[in-house]
N, C-alpha and C positions, 0 to 999 in steps of 0.2 A: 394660614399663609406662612410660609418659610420665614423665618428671622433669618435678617443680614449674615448674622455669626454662623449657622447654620450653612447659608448657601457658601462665604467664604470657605468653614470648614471642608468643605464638600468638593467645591475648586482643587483648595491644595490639597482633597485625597487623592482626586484626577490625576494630580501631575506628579505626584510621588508615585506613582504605582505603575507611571506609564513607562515601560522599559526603552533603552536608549536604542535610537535608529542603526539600522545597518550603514556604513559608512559609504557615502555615495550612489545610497540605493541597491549595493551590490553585496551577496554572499559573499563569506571570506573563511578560510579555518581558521578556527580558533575564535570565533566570533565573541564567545560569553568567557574569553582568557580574563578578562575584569571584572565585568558585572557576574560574573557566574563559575567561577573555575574549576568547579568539581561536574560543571552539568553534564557532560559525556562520561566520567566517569561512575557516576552515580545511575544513567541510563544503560552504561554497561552491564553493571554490577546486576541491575535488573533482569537483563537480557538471559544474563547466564546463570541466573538461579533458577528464571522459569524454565530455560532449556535442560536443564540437568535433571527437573520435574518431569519434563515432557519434552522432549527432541523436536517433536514435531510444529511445534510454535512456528521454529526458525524459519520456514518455509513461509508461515501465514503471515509473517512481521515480512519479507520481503515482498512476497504481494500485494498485502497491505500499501509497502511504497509507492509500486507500480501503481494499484486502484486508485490511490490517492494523488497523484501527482496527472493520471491523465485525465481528472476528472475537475477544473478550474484552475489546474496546476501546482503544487506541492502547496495546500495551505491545511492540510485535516481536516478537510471538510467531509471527506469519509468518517471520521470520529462521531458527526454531529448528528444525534437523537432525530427524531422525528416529530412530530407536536400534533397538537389540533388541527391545524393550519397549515399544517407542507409535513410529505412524506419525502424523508432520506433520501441521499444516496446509497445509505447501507442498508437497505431493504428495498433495492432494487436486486432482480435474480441474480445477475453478475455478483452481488455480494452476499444478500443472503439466499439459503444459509452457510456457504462458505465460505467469506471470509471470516478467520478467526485473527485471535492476538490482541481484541481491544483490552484486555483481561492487562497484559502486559504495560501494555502503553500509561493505564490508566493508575499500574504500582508507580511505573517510571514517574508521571508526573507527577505522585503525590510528595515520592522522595525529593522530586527536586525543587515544587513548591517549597518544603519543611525547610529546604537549608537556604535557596532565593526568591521569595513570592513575588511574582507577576511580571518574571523576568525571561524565562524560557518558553517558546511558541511551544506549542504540540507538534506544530507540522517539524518542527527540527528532530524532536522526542522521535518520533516515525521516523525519520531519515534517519537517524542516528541507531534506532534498533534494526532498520536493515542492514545498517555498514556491518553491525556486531553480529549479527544471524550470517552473514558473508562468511566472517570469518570465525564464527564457529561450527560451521558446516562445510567449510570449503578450505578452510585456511586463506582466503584470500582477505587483504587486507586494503584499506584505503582511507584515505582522506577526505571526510569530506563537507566544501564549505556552509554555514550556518547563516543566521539573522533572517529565516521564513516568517512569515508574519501569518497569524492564523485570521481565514477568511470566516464570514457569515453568513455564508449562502452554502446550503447544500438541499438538491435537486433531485427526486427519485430518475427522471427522464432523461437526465444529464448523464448519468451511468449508463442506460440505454442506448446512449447515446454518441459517445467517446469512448468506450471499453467494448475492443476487439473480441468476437468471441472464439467459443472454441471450435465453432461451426463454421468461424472466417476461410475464407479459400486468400489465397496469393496475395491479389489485386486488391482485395479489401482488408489486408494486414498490410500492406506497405503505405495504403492510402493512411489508416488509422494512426501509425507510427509519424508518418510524414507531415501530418498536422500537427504532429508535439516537437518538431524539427530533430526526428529520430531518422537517423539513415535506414538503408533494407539492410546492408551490414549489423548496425545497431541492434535492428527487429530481430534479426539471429543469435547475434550475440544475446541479446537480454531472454531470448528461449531456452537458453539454457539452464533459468532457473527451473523448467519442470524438471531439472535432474533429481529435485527432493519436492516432499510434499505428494501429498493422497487428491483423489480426485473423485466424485460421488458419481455416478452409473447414466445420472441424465444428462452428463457434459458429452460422454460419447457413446448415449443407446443410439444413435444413428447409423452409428458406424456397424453395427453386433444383429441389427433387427431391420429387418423391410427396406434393405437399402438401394434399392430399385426394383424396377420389374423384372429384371434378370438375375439379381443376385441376393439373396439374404442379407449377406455380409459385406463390407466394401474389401473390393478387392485388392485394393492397396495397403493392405493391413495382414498382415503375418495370420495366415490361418489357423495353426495352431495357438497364437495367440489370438484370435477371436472367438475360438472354442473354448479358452480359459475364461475369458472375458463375460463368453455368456452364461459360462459356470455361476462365477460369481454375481453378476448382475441379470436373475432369469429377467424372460420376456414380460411378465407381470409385473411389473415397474413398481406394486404397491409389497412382494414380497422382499424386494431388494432394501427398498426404507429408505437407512439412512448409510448402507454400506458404502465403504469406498476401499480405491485400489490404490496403490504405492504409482507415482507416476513413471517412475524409470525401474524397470527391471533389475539392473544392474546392480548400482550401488545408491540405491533408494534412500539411502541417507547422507550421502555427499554431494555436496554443489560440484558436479566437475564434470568433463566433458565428453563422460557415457552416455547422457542421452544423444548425442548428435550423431555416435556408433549406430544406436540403437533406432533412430531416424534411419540412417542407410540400411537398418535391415528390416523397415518396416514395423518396428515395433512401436515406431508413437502411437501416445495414445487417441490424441485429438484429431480431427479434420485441418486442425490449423498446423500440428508438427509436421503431420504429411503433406500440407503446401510449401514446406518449404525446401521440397524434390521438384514444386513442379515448371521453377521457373529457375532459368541459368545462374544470375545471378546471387539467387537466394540457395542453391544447388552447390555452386562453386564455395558459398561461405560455411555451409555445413560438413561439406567435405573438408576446408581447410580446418575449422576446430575442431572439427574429429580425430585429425592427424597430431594439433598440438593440444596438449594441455595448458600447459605454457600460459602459452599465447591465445589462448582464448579468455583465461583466468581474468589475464591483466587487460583486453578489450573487456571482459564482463565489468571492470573496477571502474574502467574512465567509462562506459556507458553510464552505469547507476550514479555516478556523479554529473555526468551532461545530461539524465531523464529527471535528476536532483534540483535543476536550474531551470525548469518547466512551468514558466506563467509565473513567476512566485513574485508572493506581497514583500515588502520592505520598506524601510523609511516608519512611514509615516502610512503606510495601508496597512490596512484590518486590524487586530487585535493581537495580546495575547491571551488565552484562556484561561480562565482560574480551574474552571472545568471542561476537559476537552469535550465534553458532551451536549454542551451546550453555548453558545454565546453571552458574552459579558454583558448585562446592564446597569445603568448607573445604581440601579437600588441594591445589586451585590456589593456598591464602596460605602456602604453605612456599615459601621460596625456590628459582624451578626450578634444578635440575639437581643439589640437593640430595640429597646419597644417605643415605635413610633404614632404617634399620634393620624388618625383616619386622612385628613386633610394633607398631612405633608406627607404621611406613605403614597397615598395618591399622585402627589403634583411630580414626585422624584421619578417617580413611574413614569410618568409620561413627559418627563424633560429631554 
């Protein structure tokens, strides 16, 4: 059985390690300016090492955001392993096998455990390496506010199930956005992150093979770019693997507002970029950021910051993780490598 000192001990570790509430329940910038003032700079610093590795991160740390926010609402619950007992949302097909970046995420928190332990959520870490993927790809730059609390629920069926696919038409991308209180404007605007980032052959062999009884190919799709397309991903889905294609023709490595050109000239690559010709409204916004860079730039900045504020824990809900991979239990605030007796490893476990 536990001794008194023991469980008191164990109390004040709870309460020392539990990081201070967001003020009034509400995200703010500059959240960890106290408890934590290097934490965005230290998640930068990360961002832009692994991007100078690999370019192409930046693209998966943004979708990353998106997966993660419209899936229980920005808490990491994309981050979270799988078990015995419940499989992922990140090995549901929406995420694997592409989404990447956890690589990233999981430098980020360890720097910023080292300098403040058990003060920074993950789900902020993710939010905070989109902002810096923005504006190392696009130069777009923003603000954006903090105090996510990391949840403990994560769901293979839940991804199935809130995450748009690429195979969405119109009506079922405005519905899906709309449940996260994303305008059809919004839904536009934040399309235009396929301007960077690759895409693997089974998101659009629909569109290149059997795509009705009259046509091979869909016809709303650049014919000569469907001839490239089948180049690279033949019809034998097992020779292609694991090949992928650059999503925007154009300038495949900048967040900026070539793909929406390249939407009016039929070169997206999805079922979902070419829905968004097929309805007025969603028509009229892609011709508008097509014409501005500008001004699509700075609608993309206050999007990812109002997709940022999506369901999210604070106060006093969820956690924060020590390991974004897993959920905290009391038996992780025993001092590791602690050897405890059969009887009280036990009872801690299961308090």
């Amino acid at each position: 059985m536990l001794s008194l000192m023991k469980l008191l001990s164990l109390f004040l570790l709870i309460i020392a390690v539990a990081p201070p509430p967001a003020v009034d329940g509400q995200l703010k910038v500059g959240f960890y300016s106290q408890s934590c003032p290097s934490a965005e700079s230290l998640v930068r610093q990360t961002v832009v090492s692994a991007y100078a590795n690999n370019p192409g991160v930046a693209a998966g740390l943004i979708r990353m955001f998106f997966h993660d926010c419209f899936v229980r609402g920005c808490d990491a619950s994309v981050l979270l392993d799988s078990t015995s007992s419940n499989k992922a949302e990140k090995d549901a097909p929406p995420n694997n096998p592409s989404l990447h970046g956890f690589g990233v995420i999981d430098a980020a928190k360890t720097a910023v455990e080292a300098r403040c332990p058990n003060t920074v959520s993950c789900a902020d870490i993710v939010a905070f390496a989109a902002r810096d993927s923005a504006f190392l790809t696009g130069n777009i730059f923003y603000d954006i506010p903090s105090g996510r609390r990391d949840g403990n629920i994560s769901l293979f069926n839940d991804a199935l199930t809130n995450l748009p696919s690429p195979l969405s038409n119109a009506s079922t991308l405005i519905k899906a956005f709309a449940a996260k209180n994303l305008t059809a404007d919004e839904l536009v605007t934040l399309s235009g992150a396929h301007s960077i980032g690759v895409s693997h052959c089974s998101s659009f062999r629909n569109r290149i093979y059997n795509f009705s009884s009259t046509s091979q190919t869909d016809p709303t799709l650049s014919p000569p770019y469907a001839a490239l397309l089948r180049c690279v991903c033949p019809f034998n889905s097992s020779l292609s693997g694991n090949t992928t294609v650059v999503m925007d023709l154009l300038t495949p490595g900048v967040l900026d507002n070539a793909y929406y050109l390249e939407v009016q000239l039929s070169l997206g690559l999805f079922t979902s970029d070419q829905a968004l010709l097929t309805q007025p409204s969603l028509s009229a916004a892609v011709n508008d950021n097509a014409g501005n860079g500008a001004g699509w730039a700075a609608k993309f900045a206050t999007a990812m910051v109002k997709m940022g504020n999506t369901e999210v824990k604070t106060g006093k809900q969820g956690e924060i993780r020590k390991n974004c991979h897993v959920v905290n239990t009391v038996s992780t605030l025993w001092n590791e490598g602690e050897e405890k007796e059969g009887e009280e490893e036990s009872l801690v476990a299961n308090m």
